[in-house]
N, C-alpha and C positions, 0 to 999 in steps of 0.2 A: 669426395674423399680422394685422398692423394692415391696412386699407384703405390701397391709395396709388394716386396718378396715375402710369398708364404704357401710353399710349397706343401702338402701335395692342392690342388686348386679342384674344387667340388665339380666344374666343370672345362672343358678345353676349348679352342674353337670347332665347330662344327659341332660340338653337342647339342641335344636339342632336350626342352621341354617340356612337352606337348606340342603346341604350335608354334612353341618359342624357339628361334635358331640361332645359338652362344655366337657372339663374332668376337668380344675378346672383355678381360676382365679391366674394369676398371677406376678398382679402388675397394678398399677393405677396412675393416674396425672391428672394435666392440660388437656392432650392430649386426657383423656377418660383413660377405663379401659381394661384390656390386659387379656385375656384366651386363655391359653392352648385347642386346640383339634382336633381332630382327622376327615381327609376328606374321606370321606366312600366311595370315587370313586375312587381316587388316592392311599387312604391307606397310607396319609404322614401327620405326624404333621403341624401343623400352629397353629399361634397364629392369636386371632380375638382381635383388638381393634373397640371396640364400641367405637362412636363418643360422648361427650360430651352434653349433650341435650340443651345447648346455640349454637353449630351448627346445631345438626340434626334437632333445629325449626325454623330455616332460609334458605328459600328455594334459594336466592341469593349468597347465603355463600355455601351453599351444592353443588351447582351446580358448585362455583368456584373450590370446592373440589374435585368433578367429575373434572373436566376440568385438575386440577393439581394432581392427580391420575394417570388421564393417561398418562400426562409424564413423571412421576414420575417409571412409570410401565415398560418404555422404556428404563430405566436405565440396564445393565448388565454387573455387576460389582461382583468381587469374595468376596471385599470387604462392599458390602454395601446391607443391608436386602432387599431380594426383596420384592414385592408387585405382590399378586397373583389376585387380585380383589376386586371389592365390593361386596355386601350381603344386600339385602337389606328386610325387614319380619315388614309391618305394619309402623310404628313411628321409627323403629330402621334403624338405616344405619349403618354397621358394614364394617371395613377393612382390607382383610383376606391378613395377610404377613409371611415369610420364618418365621421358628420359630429359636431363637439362642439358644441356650444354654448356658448354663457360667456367670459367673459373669460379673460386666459391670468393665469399667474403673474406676469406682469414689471406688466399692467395692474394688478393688485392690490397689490406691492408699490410701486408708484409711487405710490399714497394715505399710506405710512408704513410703518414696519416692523408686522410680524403679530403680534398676540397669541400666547403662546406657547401658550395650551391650542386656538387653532382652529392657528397653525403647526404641532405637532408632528402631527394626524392628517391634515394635507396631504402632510409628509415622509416620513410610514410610507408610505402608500396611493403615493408615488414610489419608496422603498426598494423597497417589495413589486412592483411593476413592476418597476426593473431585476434586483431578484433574479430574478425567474421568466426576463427575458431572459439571464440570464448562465447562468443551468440549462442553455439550450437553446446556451449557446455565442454568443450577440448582443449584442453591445455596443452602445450607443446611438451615442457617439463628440461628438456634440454639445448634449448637455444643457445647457440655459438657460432661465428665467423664460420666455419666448418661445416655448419649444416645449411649454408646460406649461400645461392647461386648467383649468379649476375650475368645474365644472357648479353650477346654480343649490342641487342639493342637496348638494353636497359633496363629489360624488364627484372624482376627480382622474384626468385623461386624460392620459398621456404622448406627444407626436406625435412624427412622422421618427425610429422610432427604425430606426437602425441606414445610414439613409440616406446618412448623410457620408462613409460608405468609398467608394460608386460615385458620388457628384455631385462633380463638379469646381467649381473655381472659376470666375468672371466674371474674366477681368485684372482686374489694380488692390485695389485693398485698400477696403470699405464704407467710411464713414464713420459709420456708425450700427456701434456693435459688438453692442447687442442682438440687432440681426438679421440679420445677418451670421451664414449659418451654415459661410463657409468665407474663410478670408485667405491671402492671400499676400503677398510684396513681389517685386517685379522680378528680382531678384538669386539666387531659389529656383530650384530644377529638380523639374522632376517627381518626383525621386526625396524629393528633401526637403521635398515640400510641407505645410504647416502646415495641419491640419485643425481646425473645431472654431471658437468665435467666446473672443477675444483674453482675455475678464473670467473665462471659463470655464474655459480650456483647462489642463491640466497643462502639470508642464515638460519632461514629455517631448513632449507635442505641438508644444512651443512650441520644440523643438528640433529638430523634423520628426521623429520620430523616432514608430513605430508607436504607434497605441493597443492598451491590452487596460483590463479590467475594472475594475484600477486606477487610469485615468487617469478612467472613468466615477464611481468614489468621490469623486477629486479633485472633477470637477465637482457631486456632487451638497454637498459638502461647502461647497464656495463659494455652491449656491443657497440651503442650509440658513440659511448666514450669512446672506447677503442676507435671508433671509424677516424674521429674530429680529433684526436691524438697522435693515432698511432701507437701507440699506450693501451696494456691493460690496465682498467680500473683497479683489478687487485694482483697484482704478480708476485710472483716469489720463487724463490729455489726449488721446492720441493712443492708437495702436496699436501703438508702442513705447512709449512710457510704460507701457502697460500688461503688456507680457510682461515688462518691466525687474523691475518688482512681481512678476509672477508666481515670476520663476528667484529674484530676491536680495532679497523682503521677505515681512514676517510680517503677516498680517491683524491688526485693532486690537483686540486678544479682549478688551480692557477695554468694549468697544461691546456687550458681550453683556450682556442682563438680566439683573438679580440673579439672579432666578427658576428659572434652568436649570441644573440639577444638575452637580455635579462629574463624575459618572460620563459624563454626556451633552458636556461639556467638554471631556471626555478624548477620547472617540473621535469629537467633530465635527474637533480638532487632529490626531489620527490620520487622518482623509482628505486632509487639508492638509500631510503632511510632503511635504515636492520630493524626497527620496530615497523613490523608487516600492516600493526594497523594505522601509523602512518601514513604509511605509504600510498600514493595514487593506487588506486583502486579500481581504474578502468583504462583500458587502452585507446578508448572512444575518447577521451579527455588527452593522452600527450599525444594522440592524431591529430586532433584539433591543434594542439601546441605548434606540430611542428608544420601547419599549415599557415600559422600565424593567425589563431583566430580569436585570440587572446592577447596582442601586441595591438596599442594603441596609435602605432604611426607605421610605416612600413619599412622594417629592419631590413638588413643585409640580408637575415638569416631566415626570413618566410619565404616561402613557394616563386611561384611568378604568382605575377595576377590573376592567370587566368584559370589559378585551381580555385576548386570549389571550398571554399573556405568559407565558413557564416561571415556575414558583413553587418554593419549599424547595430542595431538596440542589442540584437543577442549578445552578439563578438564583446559587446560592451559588458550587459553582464555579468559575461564567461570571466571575462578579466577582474572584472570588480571584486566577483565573488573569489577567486581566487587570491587576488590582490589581498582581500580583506582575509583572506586563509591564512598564507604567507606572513604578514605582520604580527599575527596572534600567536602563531609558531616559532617568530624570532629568526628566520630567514636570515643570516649574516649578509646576502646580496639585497634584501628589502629593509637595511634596519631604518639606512638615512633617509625612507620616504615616511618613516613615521612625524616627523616632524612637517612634514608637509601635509595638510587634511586634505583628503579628497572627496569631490566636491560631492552634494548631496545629490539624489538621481534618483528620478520617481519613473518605472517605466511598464505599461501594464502588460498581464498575460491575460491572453485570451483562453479559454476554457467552452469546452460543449456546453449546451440547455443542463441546467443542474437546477433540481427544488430542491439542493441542501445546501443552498450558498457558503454557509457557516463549516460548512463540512472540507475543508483543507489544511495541507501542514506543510513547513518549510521543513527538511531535514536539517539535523543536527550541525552537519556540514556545511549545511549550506548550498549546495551544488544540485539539489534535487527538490520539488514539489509534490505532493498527492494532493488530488481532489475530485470528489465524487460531480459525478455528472451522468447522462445519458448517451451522447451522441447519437451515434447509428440504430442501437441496442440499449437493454433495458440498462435501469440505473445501476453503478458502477465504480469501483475506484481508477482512476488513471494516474498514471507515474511520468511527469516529465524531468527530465534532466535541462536544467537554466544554459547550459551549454547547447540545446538542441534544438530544432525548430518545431519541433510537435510532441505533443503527448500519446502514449500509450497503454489502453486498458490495461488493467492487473488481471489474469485470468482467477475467476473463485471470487472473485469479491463483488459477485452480484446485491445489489441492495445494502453496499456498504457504505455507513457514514461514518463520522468521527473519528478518519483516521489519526495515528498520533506512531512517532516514531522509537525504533531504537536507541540506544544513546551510538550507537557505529554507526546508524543510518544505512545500514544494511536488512533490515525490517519493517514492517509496518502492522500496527496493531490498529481493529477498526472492530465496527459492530454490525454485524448483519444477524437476520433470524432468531433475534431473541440471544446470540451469543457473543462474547468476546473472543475476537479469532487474532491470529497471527497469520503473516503473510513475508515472505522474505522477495525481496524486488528482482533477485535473480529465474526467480519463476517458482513452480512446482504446488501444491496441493496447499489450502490454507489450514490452518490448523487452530480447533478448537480449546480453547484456553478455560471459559468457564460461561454461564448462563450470567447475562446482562442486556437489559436495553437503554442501556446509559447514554448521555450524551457526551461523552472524550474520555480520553484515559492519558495516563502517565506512565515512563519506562525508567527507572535507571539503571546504574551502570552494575549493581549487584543482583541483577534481573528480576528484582520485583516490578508489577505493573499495578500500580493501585486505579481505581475505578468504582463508580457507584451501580450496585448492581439495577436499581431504577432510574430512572432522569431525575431523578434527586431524592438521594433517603441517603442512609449509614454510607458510610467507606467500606471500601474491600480490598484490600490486597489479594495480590495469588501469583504465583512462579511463573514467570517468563516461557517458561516449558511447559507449561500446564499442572492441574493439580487442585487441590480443596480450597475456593476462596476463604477468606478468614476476616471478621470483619477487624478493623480498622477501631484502635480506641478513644476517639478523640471528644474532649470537653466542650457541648455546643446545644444551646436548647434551637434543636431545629433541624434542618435537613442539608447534609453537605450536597456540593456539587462540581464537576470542573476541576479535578486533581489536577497540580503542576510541580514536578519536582523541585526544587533548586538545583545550584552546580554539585552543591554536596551529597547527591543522593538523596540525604536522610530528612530533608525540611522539605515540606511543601505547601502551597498556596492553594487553596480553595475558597467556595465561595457560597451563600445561601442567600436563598429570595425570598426564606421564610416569612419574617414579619418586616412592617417598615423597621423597628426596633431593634431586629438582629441583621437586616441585611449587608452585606457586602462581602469584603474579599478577607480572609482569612488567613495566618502563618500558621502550620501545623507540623509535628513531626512524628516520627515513625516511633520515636523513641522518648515519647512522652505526650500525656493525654492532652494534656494542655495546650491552648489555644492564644491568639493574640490577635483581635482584629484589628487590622491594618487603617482600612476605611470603609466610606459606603460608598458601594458602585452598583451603577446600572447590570454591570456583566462580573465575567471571572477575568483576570490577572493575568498577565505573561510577564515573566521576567526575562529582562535584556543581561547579559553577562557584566555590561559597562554599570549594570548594579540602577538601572532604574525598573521601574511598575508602569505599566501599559496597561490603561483599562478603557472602558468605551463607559463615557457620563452626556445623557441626555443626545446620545448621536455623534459627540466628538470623540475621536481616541485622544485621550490625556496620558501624558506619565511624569510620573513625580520620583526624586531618590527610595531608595530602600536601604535603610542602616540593616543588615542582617545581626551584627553585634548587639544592638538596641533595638531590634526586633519593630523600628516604627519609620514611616515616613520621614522626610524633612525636606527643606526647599517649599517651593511653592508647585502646584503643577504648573504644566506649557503644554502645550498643543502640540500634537504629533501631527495629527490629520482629519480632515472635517468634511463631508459627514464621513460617518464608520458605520457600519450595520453591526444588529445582534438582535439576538434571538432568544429572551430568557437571560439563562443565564452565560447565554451563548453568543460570545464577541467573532464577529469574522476578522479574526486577529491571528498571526500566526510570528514566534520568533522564532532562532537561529542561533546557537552557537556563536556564529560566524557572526552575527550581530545587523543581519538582514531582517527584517521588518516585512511584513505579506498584511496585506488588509482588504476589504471589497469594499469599497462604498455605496453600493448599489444592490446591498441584501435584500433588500423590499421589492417583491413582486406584487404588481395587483391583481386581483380578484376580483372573479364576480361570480354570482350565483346564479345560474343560468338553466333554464326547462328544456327539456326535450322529450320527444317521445321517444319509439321503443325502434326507431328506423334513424336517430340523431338527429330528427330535423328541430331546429331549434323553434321553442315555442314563447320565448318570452323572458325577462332577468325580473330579480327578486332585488330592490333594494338597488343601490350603487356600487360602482366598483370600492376596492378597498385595497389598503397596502398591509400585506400579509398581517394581518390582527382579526379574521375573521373566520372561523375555523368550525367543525362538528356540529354541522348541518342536521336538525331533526324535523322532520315536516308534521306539523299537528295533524290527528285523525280527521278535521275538519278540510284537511289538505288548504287552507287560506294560512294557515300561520306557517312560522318557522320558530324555532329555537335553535343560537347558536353563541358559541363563547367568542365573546370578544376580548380585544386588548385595548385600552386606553391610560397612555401613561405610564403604560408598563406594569398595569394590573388587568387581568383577565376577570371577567364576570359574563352573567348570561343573561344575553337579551333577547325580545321576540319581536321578530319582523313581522309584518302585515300592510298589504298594501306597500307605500311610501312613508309608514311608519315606522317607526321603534320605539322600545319598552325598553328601559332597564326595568332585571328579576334582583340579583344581587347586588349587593354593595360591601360585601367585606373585602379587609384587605388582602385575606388571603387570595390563590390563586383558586376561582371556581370554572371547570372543564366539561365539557361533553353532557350536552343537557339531553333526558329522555322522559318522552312526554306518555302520562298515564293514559289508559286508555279515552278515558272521558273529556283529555285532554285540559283538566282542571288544575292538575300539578307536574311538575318538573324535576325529575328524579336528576340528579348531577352530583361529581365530585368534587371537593374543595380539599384543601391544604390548610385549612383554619387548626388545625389541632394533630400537628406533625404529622406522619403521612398521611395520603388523600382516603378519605373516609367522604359515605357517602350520606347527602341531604337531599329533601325535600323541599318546596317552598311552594306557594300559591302562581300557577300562569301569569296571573296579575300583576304581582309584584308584591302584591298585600301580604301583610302575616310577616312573622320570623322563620327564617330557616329550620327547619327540624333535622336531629340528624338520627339517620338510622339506626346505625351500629356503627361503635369503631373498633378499629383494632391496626396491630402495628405491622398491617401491611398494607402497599398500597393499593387500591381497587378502582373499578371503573365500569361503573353501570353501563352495560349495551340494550336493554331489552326490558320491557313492561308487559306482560302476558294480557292477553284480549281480555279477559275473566279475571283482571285488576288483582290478581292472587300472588304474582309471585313478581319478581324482582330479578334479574341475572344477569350475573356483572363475573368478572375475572377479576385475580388478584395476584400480584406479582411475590411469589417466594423463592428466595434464593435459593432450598434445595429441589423445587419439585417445579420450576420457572411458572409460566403461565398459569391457573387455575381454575374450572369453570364453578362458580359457588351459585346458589341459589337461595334466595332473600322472600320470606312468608311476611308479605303484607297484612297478615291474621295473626293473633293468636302473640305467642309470645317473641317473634321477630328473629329466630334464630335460627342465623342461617344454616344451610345444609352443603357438604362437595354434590356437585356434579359428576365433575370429571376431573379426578387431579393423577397426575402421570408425570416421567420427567420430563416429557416435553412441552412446548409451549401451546397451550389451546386458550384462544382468547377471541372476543367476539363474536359469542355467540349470538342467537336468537331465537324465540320459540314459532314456531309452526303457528299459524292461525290459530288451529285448535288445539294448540298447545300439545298435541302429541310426540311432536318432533325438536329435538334442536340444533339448528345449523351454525359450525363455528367453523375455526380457520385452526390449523393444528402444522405443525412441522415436523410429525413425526419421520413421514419419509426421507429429511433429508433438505425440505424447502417446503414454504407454502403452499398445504392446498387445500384444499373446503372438503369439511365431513358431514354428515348427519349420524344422531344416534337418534334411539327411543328415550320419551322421558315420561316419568309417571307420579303420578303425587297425590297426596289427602289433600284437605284446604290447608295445610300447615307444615307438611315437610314433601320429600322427596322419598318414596317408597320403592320405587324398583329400580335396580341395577342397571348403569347404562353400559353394561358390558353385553346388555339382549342383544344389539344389533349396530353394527357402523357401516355407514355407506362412505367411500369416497366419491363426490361430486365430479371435481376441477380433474382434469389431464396433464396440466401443462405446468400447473402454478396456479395462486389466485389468493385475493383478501376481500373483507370487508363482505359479507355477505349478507343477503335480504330476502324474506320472501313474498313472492307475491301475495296480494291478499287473498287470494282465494287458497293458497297454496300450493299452487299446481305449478309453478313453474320458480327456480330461484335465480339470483342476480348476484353478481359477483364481479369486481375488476382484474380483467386479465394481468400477465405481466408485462404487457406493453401498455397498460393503462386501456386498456380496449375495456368497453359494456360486455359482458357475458351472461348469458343465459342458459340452462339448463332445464327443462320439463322433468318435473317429478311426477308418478304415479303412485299411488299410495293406496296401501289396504290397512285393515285394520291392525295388523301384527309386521306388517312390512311394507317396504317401499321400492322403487324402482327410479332410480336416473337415469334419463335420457342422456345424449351425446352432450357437452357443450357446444354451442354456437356462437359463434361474435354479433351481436348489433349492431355497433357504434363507436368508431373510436371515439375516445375523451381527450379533452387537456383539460384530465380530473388534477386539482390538485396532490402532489406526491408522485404522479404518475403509477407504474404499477406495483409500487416501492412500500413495502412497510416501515418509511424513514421517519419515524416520529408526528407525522401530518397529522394518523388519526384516520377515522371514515371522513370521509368528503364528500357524501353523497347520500341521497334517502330515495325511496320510492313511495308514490302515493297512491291511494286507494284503486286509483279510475289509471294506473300504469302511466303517471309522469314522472320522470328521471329528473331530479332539483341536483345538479353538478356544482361544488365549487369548483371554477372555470379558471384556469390561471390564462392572464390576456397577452402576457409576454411573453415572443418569438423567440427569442436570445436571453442570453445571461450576460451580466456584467462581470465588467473582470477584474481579476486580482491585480493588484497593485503591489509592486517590488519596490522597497523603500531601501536605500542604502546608502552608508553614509551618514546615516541622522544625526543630526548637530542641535542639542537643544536650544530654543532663539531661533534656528535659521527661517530662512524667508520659505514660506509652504507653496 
């Protein structure tokens, strides 16, 4: 702050405050007045601003100041003044910060506009400031030349930041607008107050209207100019002249020096677009710019060489993806490279150990990645930015799959616990949206998110904010899947793997029941903006046009990329806006089925390895067989291992899952998809006989459990209002079944107790996975007493999949790190006792300790052997960045 006359002066030299000793004042504003002096304990300069006496006599306002002080204080940054404390002596409240020295920015730019090699490392060393504050959640809010220091050696001090949320205005509007760090007019209310000084401000501020991070880019965009000018971006006469310029005029980009890069052009005009959502959106993005880490040769106007700037694949990238931003936007400085293609660029990401390969998304933008994985900790979403060299977990999205984004790319919706959640990438608390264990979801721009509340049944919509799902009316004998909006919002692409007869990929709209299959595919559909279809047919990604007017294919397909993985109906395929392309080729893990005992020492493998098509492992009471679903050809049926043998059970086309063996081990209780949702049958061990089917109905179910005494059946069923369900099935008598336990939370997986007194399932009522028992009581034909007698919680920590011993005295259960866990039960006749859990054994159980759609993966046998599907792969494969795609070009 400049010096100014403004008598009477709150203190003199030699005043002192506390330990603070005034040596002389120097410089005053809006913000209050600025002295130099000296701390008699420490023996170090500081400078004291006294608080203005429109804050210091508002004890509401004061208090907000305290409160934003102190995070303010948390700040430690090389670049930005610290704040040592408050002072407080009577009526006064004073706030004692690092003292700078030197001249500020606005005195330096008032000599002429700044060379552009000492400008651009005064702009980093301010970028890099406000990035580290916007890390922590801190917006500056009034960034200007004025508030901006330049030490004798070069270093660059940011002051007030964050200060303009709690200081109020002086009435009246400055007449100086450099220093002026707050305006109003007469006619404003407090609610609409204009924060921020008039040459600076955004146009949101400049419409009262809140600041966030972006309106901080706005201003740093304008100081940039002004530096490489001389020039403010928006001047004028007065203080309406100049918001006039801000809201409805363009800065004069012809003023800028030859000298300063196209790429640097680009996103100094990206901090200056007046539509906020526009606009660059991180400050970690024009740091990177003005590092040059996004210029493809080495400009006048990047760094030296020897700053840290990303180099090869990223920097590449960084620029592509922008590159390709920029053209779609209409960039007046990128128009002439539309005529030039550039060239196609396959370049891969690396990702942690993930079992949900299928489980990732390109944001809308373009600029950013999610994908579930494990690393360090259990399984996860991670968020990386294609600008950056590493990914970073999402905190809350433990056991998240199938993330899918906002249409701003400022969100991320995924599925974990049985629920559809919301997650926004700037941090904070994930939020629950509605009950789903679907496999992906879809967002548009009127904040609907449609979704199948099972891995494939009806559609649902539900509000972006949360709220009552509802389902979805569309024309389809069969089971949707895999929702994808179009650019319109209102149309979208799904897909069903109901019969050969109805499968593939689907056009649907919100606004009408009706349907139009597109074609038949192995997976679900992504649509490219440049107006083609991406799908994965027999392991290749193909894509063919899409007439949206005529509602049908045309051309011939071409080959994107070969092989591709999927999973169902599930392509590890991801688009972009922005017209980037993300795919895995390398979705198949192998498997093996592998013994151990109760100490993990491995006893022997069942069968050969397999590439994930080998799933829901059930070990016959004879303990020599197994029963498990397979895949071949991209049909699931159930077959039994024994020895070096196999058996096919099934042979329909439908999808048949999760086989469980009768006691006498004669039949094989399993769910199938043969008659719209999965409903359950019977069939002979052998193979022999016809499928019998129990009971259907129209929801989907899944046998866990064959009681000792061949009587009862207990399976869960997935209902949209009451999620999980625990039902029990009378092998007697008239077949009808009876609740369990139906609650709104998810209780699934259960099983009965030897003697059938007991049943152990897995429940989320607390908040996340963990193992219950109740009491169960029955006639030979229903379910008689309430199992509201008695609940144990088992698990401590988390936990699925649980088993119990045969004798009953001890249960099993996969921790959250995929650990063996055991627990001792005692039991009396009206009640029970759990022991502590204890770990056995780690696993590399299939899913790891994830409820991610795997299923159980594991059985125990009579004489206590652990039969694990064993996943043999150390690493994952990585995703693949496609850009550029030219259909024809050479792959």
């Amino acid at each position: 702050m400049r010096p100014y006359n403004h008598p009477p002066l709150f203190f003199t030299p030699g005043s002192r405050l506390g330990p603070y000793e005034v040596l002389t004042q120097i410089g005053a504003g809006g913000m209050g007045e600025v002295y130099k002096a000296i701390d008699s304990n420490l023996k170090r300069s500081v400078a004291i601003k006294v608080l203005p006496a429109s804050l210091a006599g508002d004890a509401e306002r004061l208090a907000r100041f305290q409160r934003e002080a102190e995070v303010l204080a948390a700040l430690n940054h090389p670049n930005i003044a610290a704040i040592y404390g408050l002072e407080r002596s009577g009526d006064t409240t004073a706030l004692v910060m690092e003292l700078v020295e030197g001249p500020t920015l606005a005195d330096r730019i008032a000599q002429g506009a700044i060379q552009i090699d000492e400008a651009l490392p005064i702009a980093k060393q301010i970028a890099e400031a406000l990035e580290a504050a916007h890390e922590q959640g801190i917006i500056h809010r009034d960034l200007k030349p004025a508030n901006i220091k330049v030490r004798s050696d070069g270093t660059v001090k940011v002051l007030d930041f964050g200060l303009a949320k709690v200081m109020a205005p002086a009435p009246g509007s400055s007449p100086n607008l450099s220093q002026s760090p707050t305006i109003t007019t007469p006619a404003m209310t407090q609610a609409g107050m204009i924060l921020g000084t008039a040459a600076y401000m955004s146009p949101e501020q400049a419409k009262g209207r809140q600041a966030d991070r972006r309106s901080d880019l706005w201003a740093f965009g304008a100081v940039l100019y002004e530096m490489l000018t001389g020039k403010r971006a928006f001047a004028g006469e007065d203080t309406v002249d100049v918001l006039s310029r801000v809201l409805q005029r363009e800065p004069e980009w012809g003023a800028l020096p030859a000298g300063v890069s196209p790429t640097l052009v680009l996103y100094l005009k990206r901090c200056l677009y007046k539509d906020s959502k526009q606009r660059l959106a991180d400050m970690h993005d024009m740091r990177l710019a003005l590092e040059g880490a996004f210029d493809t040769t080495a400009p006048q106007t990047t760094l030296s060489a020897t700053s840290s700037a990303p180099r090869g694949r990223l920097a590449w990238i960084a620029f592509a993806v922008a590159l390709v931003a920029a053209i779609a936007l209409g960039v007046p400085a990128m128009r002439h490279l539309r005529e030039t293609p550039l060239p196609e660029t396959r370049v891969d990401i690396k990702t942690p150990v993930t079992d949900e390969p299928m489980s990732f998304a390109l944001a809308p933008d373009g600029r950013q990645i999610v994908f579930a994985a494990s690393g360090d900790g259990g399984p996860r979403l991670w968020l990386r930015f294609l600008a950056a060299s590493s990914a970073q977990p999402l905190v809350g999205t433990e056991g998240g799959t199938f993330p899918f984004w906002s249409p701003d790319s400022q969100s991320i919706g995924f599925f974990a616990d049985g629920k559809l959640k919301r997650v926004g990438i700037g941090g904070g608390s994930p939020q629950v949206l509605a009950t789903a264990v679907a496999r992906g979801g879809t967002w548009n721009a009127d904040g609907i998110i449609l979704f199948t509340f099972t891995t494939a049944g009806p559609l649902f919509r539900v509000p972006a904010s949360g709220g009552q799902a509802v389902a979805v009316a569309v024309n389809l004998d069969g089971r949707a899947s895999s929702p994808s909006f179009l650019p319109d919002g209102r149309q979208f692409l799904f897909s069903t793997l109901e019969t050969p007869a109805t499968v593939g990929i689907y056009l649907g709209s919100l606004d009408s029941p009706n349907t139009q299959r597109l074609t038949s595919a192995d997976s679900a559909g992504a649509y490219l903006s440049s107006g083609w279809l991406l799908w994965v047919r027999a392991g290749t990604l193909v894509a063919q046009r899409l007439d949206l007017t005529r509602k049908e294919l045309t051309g011939d397909p071409v080959t994107v990329a070969d092989p591709v993985a999927s999973y169902g109906p599930t392509p590890a395929v991801s688009v972009s806006t922005a017209g980037l392309v993300a795919y895995r080729a390398g979705g198949t893990r192998r498997r093996q089925l592998a013994w151990f005992d109760r100490s993990g020492n491995a006893l022997g493998v069942m069968g050969v390895p397999s590439e994930d098509n080998l799933s829901h492992p059930s070990v016959a009471p004879d303990g020599r067989r197994v029963a498990v679903d397979r895949t071949e050809r991209g049909n699931a049926d159930i077959w039994v291992l024994e020895g070096t043998g196999t058996s096919r059970v099934t042979f329909d086309a439908a999808a048949d899952l999760s086989p469980i063996w009768s006691p006498d081990g004669a039949r094989i209780v399993f769910n199938s998809s043969r008659k719209g949702d999965s409903n359950l049958y019977q069939k002979s061990s052998s193979g022999g006989g016809a499928e019998e089917p129990l009971f259907e109905s129209p929801l989907q179910q899944s046998a866990t459990d064959w009681s000792n005494d061949g009587q009862f059946i207990l399976y869960f069923s997935l209902d949209p209002q009451t999620n999980g369900d625990l039902w029990v099935l009378p092998m007697e008598g008239d077949r009808k079944p009876s609740v369990f336990l139906k609650t709104g939370f998810n209780e699934v997986f259960g099983q009965f107790s030897p003697d059938r007194r007991w049943v152990v399932y897995r429940s989320n009522e607390s908040g996340r996975n963990e193992i219950y028992i109740r009491a169960f009581a029955a006639t030979a034909s229903r379910v008689v007493a309430s199992p509201a007698a008695g609940q144990w919680q088992v698990s401590s920590a988390g936990g699925i999949f649980p088993r119990w011993r045969s004798d009953g005295k001890e249960l099993y259960y996969i921790g959250p790190k995929g650990e063996m866990m055991a627990v001792p039960i005692a039991a009396t006749e009206t009640t029970l006792e759990p022991g502590a859990p204890v770990t056995l054994f780690p696993t590399r159980i299939v899913g790891g300790g994830a409820d991610n759609f795997q299923g159980r993966q594991y059985d125990v046998t009579r004489d206590g052997r652990f039969l694990i599907n064993t996943d043999l792969d150390e690493g994952s494969s990585s995703i693949t960045l496609l850009q550029n795609w030219t259909p024809g070009s050479n792959k």
